[in-house]
N, C-alpha and C positions, 0 to 999 in steps of 0.2 A: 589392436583394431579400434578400442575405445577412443586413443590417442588421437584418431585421425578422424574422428565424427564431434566438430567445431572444438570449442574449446572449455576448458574447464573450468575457467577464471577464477580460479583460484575459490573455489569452493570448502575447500577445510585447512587453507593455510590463509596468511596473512598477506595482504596485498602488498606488495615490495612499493619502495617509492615512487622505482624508477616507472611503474605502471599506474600510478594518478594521472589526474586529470585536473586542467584548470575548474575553479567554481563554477564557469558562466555554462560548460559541457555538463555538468552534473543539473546545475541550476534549468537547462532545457529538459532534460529529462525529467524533474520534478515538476515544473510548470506542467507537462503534456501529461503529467498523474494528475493535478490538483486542477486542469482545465476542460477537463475530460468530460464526458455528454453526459454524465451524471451529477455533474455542479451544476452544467443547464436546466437539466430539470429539476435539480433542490434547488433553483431560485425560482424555477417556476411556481415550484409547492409552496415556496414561503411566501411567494408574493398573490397566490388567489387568496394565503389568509393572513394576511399582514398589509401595512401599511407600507409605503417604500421605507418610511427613516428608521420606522422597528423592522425591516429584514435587514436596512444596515447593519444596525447594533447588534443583531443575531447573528450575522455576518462576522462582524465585529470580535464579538464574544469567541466565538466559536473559532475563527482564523486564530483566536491569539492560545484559545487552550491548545490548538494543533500543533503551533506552532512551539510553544513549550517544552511539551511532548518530542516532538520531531528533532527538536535544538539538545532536550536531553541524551536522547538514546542515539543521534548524531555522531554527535561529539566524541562517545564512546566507541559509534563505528569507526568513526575517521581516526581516532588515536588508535586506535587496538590494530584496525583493516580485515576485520573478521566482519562475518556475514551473523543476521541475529541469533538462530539459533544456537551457530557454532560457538557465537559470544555468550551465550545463556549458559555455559559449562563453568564458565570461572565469572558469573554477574548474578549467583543467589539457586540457580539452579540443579547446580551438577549434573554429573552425566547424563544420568536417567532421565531427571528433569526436561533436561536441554531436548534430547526425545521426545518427549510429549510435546513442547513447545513444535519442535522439527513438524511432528506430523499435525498438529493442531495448524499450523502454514501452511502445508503441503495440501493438506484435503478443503482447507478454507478457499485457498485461491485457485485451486483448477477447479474448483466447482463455481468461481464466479469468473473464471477464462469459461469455460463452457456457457454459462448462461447468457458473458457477452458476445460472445462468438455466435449464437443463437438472433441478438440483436441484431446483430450486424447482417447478420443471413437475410430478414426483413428488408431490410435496406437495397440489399442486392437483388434483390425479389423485387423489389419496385422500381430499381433503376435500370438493369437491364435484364431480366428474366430470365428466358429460355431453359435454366435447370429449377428444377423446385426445389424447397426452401431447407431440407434434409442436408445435400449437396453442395448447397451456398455454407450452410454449416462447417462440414467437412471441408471444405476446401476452405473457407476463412480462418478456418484451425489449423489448417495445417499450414499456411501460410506464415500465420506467426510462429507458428512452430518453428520453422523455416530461419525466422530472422532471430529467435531466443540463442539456437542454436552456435552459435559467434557470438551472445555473451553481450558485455556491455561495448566493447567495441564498432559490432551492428546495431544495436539497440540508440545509441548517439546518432547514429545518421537517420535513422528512424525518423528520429525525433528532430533534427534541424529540417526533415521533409514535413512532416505533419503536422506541424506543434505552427509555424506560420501559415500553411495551408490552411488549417482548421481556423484559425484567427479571422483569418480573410473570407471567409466560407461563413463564418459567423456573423462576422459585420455585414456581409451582402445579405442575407438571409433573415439578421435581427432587425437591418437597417430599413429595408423595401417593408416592413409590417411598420415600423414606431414611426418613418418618415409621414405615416400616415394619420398619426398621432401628436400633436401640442405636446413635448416633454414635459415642459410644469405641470399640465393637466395631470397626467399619470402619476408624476412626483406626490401630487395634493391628494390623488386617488385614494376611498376605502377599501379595502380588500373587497375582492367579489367573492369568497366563498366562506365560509366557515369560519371563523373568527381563532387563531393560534397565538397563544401565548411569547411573552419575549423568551420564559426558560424552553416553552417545546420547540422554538424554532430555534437556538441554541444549541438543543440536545441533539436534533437533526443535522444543524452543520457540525457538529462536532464528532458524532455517530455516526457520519456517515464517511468519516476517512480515515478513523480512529485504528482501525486494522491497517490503514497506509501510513499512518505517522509512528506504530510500533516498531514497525519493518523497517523503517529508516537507515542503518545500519548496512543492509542489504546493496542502498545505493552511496551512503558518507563514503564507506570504506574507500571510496574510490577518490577520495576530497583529501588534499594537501596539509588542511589546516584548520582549528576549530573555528577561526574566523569565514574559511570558507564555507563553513557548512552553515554558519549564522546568515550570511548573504544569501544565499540559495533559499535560504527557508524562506528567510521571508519574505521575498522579490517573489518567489513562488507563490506562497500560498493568499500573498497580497493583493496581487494581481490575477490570479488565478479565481479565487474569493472572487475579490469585488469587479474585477470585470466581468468575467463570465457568470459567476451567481446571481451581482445586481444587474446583469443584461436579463434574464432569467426573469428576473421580477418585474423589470417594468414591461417586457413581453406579458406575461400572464396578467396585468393591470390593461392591456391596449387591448388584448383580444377578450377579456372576462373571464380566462378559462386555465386550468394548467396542463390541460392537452395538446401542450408548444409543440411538440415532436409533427403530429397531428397538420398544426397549425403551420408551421415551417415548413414541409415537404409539401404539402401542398400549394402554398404562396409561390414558393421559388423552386419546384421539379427536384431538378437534379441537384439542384445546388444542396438542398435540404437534406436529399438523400446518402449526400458526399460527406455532410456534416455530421451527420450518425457515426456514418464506417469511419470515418478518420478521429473521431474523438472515442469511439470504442478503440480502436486500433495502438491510441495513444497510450490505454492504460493497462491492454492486454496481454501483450508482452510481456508486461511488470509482472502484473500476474502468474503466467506462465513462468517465469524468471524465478523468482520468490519464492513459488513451488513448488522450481525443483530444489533451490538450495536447502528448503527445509527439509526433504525427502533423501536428499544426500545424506546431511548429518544425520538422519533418525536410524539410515541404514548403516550410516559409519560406528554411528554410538551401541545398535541392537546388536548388528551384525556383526562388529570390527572389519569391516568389509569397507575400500574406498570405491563408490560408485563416482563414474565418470558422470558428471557434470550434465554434458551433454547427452550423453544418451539417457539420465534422466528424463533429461528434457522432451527426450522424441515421445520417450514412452509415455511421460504426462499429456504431450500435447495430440499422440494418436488418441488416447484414451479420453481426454476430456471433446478430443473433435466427435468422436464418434457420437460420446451420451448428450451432445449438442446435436448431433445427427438426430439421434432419437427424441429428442425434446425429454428426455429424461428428468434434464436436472432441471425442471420449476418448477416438482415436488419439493426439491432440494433448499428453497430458498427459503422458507422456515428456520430448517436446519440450520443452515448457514447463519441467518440472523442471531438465532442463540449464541453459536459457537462462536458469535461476535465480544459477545460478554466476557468472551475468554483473555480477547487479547490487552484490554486494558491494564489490568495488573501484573504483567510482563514488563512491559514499560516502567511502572511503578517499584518492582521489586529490583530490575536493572539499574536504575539509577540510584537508587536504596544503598544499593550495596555499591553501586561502584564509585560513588563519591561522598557516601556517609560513614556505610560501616566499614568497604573496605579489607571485607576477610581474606578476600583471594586477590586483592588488587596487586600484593607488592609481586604474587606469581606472572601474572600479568607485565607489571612492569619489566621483571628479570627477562624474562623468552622476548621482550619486542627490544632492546637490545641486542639480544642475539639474532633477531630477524626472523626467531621459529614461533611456533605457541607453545604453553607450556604442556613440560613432556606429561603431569597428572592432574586432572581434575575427579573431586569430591565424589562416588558414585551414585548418593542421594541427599539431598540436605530438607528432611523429615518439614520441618517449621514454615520455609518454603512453599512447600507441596500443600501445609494446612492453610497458607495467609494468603495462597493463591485462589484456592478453594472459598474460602470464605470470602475475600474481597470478589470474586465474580459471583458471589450467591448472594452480595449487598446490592452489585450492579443491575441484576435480574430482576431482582423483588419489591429494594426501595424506589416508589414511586418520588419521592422527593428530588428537588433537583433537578442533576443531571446525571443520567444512570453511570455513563463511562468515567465521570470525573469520579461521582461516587466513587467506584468502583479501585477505581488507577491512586486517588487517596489514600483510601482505604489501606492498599497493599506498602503505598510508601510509608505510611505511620506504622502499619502493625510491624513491618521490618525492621524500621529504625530502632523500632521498643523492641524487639526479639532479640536484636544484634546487641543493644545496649544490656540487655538481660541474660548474655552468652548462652541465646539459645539458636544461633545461626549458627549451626558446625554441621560439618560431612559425616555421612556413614557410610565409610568403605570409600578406595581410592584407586579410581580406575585410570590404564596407561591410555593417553593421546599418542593417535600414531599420528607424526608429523608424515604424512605423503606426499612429499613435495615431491612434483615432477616436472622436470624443465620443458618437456615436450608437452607432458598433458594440460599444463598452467599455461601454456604460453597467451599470453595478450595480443590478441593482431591488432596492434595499435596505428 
């Protein structure tokens, strides 16, 4: 029955060749994550307290630490073609590890699928009413529900529909307020509100997709080559950044205010309204996606149980439509914000080990010639679990800096010195079941 509800895409095996994708297919999908109605407004926030040329360089700063990040634990998706947390089993975490990570994804992102699905419900509320805003909920969740469900295969058309639509939607919508505006003028502009730092607005673009650049992996695996996944990045996050965040900024310098969403929907109607739903639309999906794959592995690794993919997916995306239904989760977002501190030093201890120290990489190596994963990973690797700990309790606390760098640092040094000091090793070594299944994997390519 599982088989036959969308597809599995390869949720706890390794992506086969034959089912990549060229870069510029993966590189849309990344763009519509990194362009999405949430860069519009972090450029609105950075430009009522900043000047244009320091949001640049905040900009700046911040696109290149994502992009580091993202080109790191990349590379490792796209050579391995595992999903992040399945890859967190042989990348510093072990089984158990890999679990915690699993559901630390899983509860992270359908709880900010629900809170966007919630957005987006506003949107349709003001465009064309007639249900009230519970029901727009509901049905805009399930909706993507809908399209997760087929995997990255639907997910690509998604995105050659949206990801230009939204662009165009923008420039009509950013165009009709600054056309009304002297550009230089805005350029020369002092911030209208509150005066922000070069490191706080730094910390904010870089904090604020730092959970998207960890996951990365989720969407490589599906990339050819590490040069592909180098283009993607950064054509993504470049143009993504600096178009749609510095559009951001000199909007919040034309009108005085960083209440653009506001500002937009009213200037231009529908258009503004169309611009919300489709740039939530762009990175909800992902979301939803993401969350199931970490909810698979946690169940595969707890349970030894291979849940189907897809029916993951229904059950995440009824269940987060719903507590979007109920307006539940914007208690949640506190929550969420911490649990953000988590994902940095994931990324940090992942590439630690899979290009420094190296303990499980030659296992790695062995099964991706054979085209399986390997048959055992570590059941706990103790030093891990402490350097993980600590580097997100430096991210939290130290005020200095930038809290996610801190933090993602942190994990990569103390690893490097743990591994060099033989104290990265396993306790207890648990069987991977390879589940491959030709019917329930299959790609609708």
């Amino acid at each position: 029955m599982a088989a036959h509800v969308g597809v599995d895409d390869y949720a706890l095996t390794r992506v086969p060749a034959t089912a990549r994708y060229s870069w510029w297919t993966v590189a849309v999908q990344r763009f519509g994550q990194v362009s999405a109605l949430s860069q519009f407004l972090l450029g609105s926030t950075l430009g009522f307290g900043m000047g244009f040329w320091e949001a640049f360089l905040a900009f700046t700063f911040g696109a290149v630490i994502l992009e580091l990040v993202s080109i790191g634990v990349g590379i490792i998706g796209s050579r391995e073609g595992m999903q992040t947390s399945m890859l967190a089993r042989w990348t510093g975490f072990g089984q158990g590890g890999s679990a915690v990570v699993g559901v630390a994804i899983g509860i992270s992102l359908i709880g900010w699928f629900g809170i966007q699905s919630g957005v987006s419900a506003e949107g349709l509320v003001s465009l064309i009413g007639v249900l009230p805003m519970w029901a727009w909920s509901l049905l805009f969740g399930l909706a993507v529900t809908f399209i997760v469900l087929w995997g990255f295969a639907s997910m690509k058309w998604v995105a050659y529909l949206t990801v230009p639509s939204f662009l165009v939607l923008v420039a009509w919508s950013i165009g009709s307020e600054l056309f009304a505006h002297d550009v230089g003028t805005l350029v020369a502009s002092a911030p209208p509100g509150p005066s922000l730092s070069l490191i706080e607005g730094t910390t904010l673009v870089a904090g604020g997709f730092i959970v998207g650049a960890v996951i990365t992996p989720d969407m490589t695996r599906f990339n050819r080559s590490d040069a592909d996944v180098v283009k993607q990045t950064v054509v993504g996050f470049t143009v993504g950044e600096y178009l749609i965040g510095m559009s951001g900024v000199l909007l919040a310098h034309a009108i005085r205010s960083d209440d653009v969403i506001t500002i937009v929907t009213s200037s231009v109607g529908w258009v503004g309204t169309l611009v919300i739903i489709l740039g939530t639309l762009k990175i909800n999906d992902w979301n939803l996606y993401s969350s199931g794959l970490g909810v698979v592995n946690f169940v595969g690794t707890v349970f030894g149980k291979h849940v189907n993919r897809a029916m993951a997916t229904l059950v995440l995306g009824v269940v987060g439509s719903v507590l979007a239904a109920g307006g539940i989760l914007d208690s949640f977002i506190g929550f969420l914000t911490v649990l953000g501190v988590a994902f940095p030093p994931i990324a940090g201890i992942m590439v630690a080990e899979y290009f420094v120290v190296k303990q499980w990489r030659p296992e790695l190596e062995r099964s991706r010639a054979a085209g399986t994963v390997p048959e055992t990973a570590p059941t706990w690797v103790p030093a891990t679990l402490v350097i993980w700990l600590v580097a997100a309790l430096i991210g939290y606390f130290v005020s200095w800096g930038l809290p996610s760098i801190n933090s993602l640092a942190t994990a990569f040094v103390l690893y490097v010195v743990a591994g060099k000091l033989g104290l990265v090793r396993g306790v207890g070594v648990s069987r991977t079941v390879d589940s491959f299944d030709p019917v329930d994997q299959k790609e609708s390519v």
